[in-house]
Backbone as CSV, one residue per row, in Angstrom:
resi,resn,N_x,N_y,N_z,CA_x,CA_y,CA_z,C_x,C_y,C_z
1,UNK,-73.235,24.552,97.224,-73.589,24.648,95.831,-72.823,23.575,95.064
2,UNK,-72.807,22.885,94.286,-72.535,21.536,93.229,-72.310,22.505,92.534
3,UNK,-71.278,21.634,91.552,-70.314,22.180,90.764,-71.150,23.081,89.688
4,UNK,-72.546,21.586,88.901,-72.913,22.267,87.673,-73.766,23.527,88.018
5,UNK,-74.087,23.518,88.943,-75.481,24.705,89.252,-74.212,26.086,89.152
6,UNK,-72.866,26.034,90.123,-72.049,26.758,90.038,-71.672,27.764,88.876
7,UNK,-71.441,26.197,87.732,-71.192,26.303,86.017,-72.326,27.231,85.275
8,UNK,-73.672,26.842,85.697,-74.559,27.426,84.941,-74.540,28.824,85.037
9,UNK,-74.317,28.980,86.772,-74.303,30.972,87.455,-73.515,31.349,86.551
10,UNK,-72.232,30.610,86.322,-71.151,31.312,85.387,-71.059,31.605,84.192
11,UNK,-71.805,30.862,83.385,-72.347,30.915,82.212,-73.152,32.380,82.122
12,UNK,-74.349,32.304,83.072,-75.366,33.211,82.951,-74.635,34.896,83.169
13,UNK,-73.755,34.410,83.949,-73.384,36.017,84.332,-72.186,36.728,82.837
14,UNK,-71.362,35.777,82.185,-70.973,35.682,81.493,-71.412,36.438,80.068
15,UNK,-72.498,35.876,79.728,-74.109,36.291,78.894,-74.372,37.462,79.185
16,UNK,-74.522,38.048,80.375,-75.225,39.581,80.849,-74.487,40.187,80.766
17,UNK,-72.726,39.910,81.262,-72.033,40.839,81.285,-71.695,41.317,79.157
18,UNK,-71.673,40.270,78.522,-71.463,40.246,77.250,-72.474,41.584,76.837
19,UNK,-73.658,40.875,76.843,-74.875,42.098,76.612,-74.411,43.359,76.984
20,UNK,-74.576,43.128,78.372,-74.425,45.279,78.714,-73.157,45.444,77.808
21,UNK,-72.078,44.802,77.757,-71.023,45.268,77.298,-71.221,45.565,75.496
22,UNK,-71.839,45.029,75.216,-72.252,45.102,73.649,-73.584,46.840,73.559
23,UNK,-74.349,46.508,74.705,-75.512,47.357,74.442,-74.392,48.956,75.013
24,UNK,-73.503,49.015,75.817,-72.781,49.938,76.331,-71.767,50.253,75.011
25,UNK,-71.395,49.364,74.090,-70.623,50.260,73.087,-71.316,50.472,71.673
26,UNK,-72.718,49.996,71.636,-73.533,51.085,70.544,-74.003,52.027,70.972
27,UNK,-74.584,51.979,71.943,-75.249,53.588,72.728,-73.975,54.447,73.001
28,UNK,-72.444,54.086,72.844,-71.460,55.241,72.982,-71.220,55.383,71.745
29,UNK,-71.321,54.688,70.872,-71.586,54.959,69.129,-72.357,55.909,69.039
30,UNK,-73.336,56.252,69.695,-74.709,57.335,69.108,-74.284,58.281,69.823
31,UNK,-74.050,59.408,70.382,-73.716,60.478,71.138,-75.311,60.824,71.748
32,UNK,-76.075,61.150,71.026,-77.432,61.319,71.617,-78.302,60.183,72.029
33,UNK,-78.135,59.271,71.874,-78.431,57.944,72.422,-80.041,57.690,71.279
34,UNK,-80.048,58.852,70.495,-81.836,58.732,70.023,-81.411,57.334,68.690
35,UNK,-80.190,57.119,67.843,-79.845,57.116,67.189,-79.993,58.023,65.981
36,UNK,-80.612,57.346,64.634,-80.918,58.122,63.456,-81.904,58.738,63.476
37,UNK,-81.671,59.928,62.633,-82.889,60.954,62.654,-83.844,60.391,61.582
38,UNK,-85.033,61.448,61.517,-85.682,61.147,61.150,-85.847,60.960,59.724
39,UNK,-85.296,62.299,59.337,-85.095,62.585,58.056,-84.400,61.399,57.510
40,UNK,-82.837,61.380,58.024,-82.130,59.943,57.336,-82.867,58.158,57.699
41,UNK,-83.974,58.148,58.389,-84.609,57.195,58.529,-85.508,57.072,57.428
42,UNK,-86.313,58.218,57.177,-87.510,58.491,55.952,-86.382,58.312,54.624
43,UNK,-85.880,58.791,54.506,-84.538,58.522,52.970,-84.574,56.779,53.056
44,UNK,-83.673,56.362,54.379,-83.304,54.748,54.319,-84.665,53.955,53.500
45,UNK,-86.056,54.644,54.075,-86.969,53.785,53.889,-87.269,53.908,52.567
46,UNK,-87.284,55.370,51.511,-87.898,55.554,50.873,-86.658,55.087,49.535
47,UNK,-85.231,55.133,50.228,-84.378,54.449,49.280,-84.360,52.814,48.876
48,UNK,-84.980,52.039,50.162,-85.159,51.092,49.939,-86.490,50.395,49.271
49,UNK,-87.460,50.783,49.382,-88.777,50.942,48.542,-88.252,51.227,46.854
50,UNK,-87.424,52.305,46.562,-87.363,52.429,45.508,-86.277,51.482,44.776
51,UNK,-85.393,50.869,45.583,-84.757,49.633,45.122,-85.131,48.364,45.090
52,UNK,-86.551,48.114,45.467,-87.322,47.224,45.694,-88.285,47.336,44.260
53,UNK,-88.614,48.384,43.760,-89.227,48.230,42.673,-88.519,48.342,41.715
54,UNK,-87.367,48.925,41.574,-86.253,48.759,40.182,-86.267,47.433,40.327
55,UNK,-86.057,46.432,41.425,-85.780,44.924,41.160,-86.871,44.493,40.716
56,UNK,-88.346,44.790,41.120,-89.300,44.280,40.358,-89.341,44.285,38.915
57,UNK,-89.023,46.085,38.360,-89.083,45.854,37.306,-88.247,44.498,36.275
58,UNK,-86.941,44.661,36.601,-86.226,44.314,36.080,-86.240,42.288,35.914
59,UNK,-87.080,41.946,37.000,-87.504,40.586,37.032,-88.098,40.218,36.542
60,UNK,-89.421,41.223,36.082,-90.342,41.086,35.179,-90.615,41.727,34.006
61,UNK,-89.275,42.546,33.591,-89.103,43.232,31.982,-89.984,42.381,30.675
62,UNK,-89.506,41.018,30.899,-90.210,40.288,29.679,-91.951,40.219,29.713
63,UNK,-92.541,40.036,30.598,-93.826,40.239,30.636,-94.574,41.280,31.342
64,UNK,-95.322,42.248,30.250,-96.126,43.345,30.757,-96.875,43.327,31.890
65,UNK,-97.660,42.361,31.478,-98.583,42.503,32.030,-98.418,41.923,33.839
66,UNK,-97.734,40.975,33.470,-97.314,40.647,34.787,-96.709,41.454,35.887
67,UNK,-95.705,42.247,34.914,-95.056,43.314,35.811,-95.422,44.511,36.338
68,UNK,-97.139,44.882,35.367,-98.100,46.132,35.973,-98.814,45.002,37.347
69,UNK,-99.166,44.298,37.026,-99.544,43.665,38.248,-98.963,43.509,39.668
70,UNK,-97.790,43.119,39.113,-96.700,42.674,40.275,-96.410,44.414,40.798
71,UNK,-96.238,45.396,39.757,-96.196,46.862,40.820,-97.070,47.554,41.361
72,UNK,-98.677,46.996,40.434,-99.664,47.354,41.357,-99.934,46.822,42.918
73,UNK,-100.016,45.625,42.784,-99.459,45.157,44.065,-98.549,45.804,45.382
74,UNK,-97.700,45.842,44.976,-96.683,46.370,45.461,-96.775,47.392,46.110
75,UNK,-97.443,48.688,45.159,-97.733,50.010,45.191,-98.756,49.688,46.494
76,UNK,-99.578,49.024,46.605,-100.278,48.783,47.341,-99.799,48.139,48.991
77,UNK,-98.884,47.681,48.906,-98.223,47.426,50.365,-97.785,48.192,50.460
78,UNK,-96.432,48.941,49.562,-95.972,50.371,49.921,-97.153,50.972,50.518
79,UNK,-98.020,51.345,50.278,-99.163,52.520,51.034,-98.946,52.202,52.272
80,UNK,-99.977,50.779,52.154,-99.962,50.283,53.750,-99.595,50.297,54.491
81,UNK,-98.019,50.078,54.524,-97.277,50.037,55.339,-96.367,51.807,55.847
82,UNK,-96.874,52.598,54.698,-95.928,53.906,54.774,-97.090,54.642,55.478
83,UNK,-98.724,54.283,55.792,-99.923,54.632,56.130,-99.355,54.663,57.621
84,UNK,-98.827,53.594,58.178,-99.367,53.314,59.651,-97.473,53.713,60.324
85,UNK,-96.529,54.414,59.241,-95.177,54.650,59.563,-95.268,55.922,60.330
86,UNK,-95.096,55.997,61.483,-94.902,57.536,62.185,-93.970,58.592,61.825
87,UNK,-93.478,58.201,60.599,-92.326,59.135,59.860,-92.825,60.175,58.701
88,UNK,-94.084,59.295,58.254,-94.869,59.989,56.948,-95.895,60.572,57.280
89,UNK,-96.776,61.546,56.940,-97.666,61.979,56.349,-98.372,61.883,55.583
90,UNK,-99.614,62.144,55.425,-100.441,61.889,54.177,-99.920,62.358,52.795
91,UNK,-99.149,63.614,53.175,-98.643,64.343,51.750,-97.377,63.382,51.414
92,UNK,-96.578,63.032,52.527,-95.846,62.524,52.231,-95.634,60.823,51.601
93,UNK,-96.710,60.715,51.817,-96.982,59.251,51.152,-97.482,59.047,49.972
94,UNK,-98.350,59.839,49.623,-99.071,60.310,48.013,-97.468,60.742,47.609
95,UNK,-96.592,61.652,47.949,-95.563,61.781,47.082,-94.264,60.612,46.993
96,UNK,-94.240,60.205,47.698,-93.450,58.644,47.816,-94.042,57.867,46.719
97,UNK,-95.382,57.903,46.741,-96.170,56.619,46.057,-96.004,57.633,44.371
98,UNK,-96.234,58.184,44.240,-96.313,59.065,42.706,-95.031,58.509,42.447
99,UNK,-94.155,58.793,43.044,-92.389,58.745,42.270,-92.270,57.176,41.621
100,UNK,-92.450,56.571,42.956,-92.311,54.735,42.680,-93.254,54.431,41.588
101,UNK,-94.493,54.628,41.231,-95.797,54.595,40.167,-94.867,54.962,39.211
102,UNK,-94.184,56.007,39.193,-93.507,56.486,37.721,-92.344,55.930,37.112
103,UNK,-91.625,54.867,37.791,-90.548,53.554,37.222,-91.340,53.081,36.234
């Protein structure tokens, strides 16, 4: 075997061992290995959606009309994307979407 081909094995194994060693101390971080539940996953999402449209508002305070636009919009990817989320429900998305509509 030549030196660099040697260098490269060493490199590579180097890399893998890094990984498992990284992927081996978040999965001992989680005790159940599932990580976050569901519930605190549906909050993360629905907290961040709703900090996503306070910033809208607030970017577009000076113009109305722009800013019903820019949340209609919006309101409209929110769906989309909370439509095809395996966390929500139909009920639960009509009530997500009502709250954010009401900023």
């Amino acid at each position: 075997m030549d030196p660099m081909t040697l260098m490269i094995a060493v490199i590579i194994l180097i890399i893998l061992s890094t990984g498992g060693f990284i992927y081996y101390q978040e999965k001992k971080e989680s005790p159940s290995g599932t990580g976050k539940s569901a519930a605190l996953k549906k909050e993360e999402i629905i907290n961040g959606y709703k900090a996503e449209m306070e910033a809208l508002l607030i970017e577009h305070q000076d113009d109305g009309m722009r800013c019903l636009s820019e949340k209609r919009r919006t309101l409209h990817r929110i769906n989309r994307e909370l439509a095809t989320n395996i966390f929500f429900d139909r009920d639960e998305v009509k009530s997500v979407l009502t709250t954010l509509a009401n900023y």
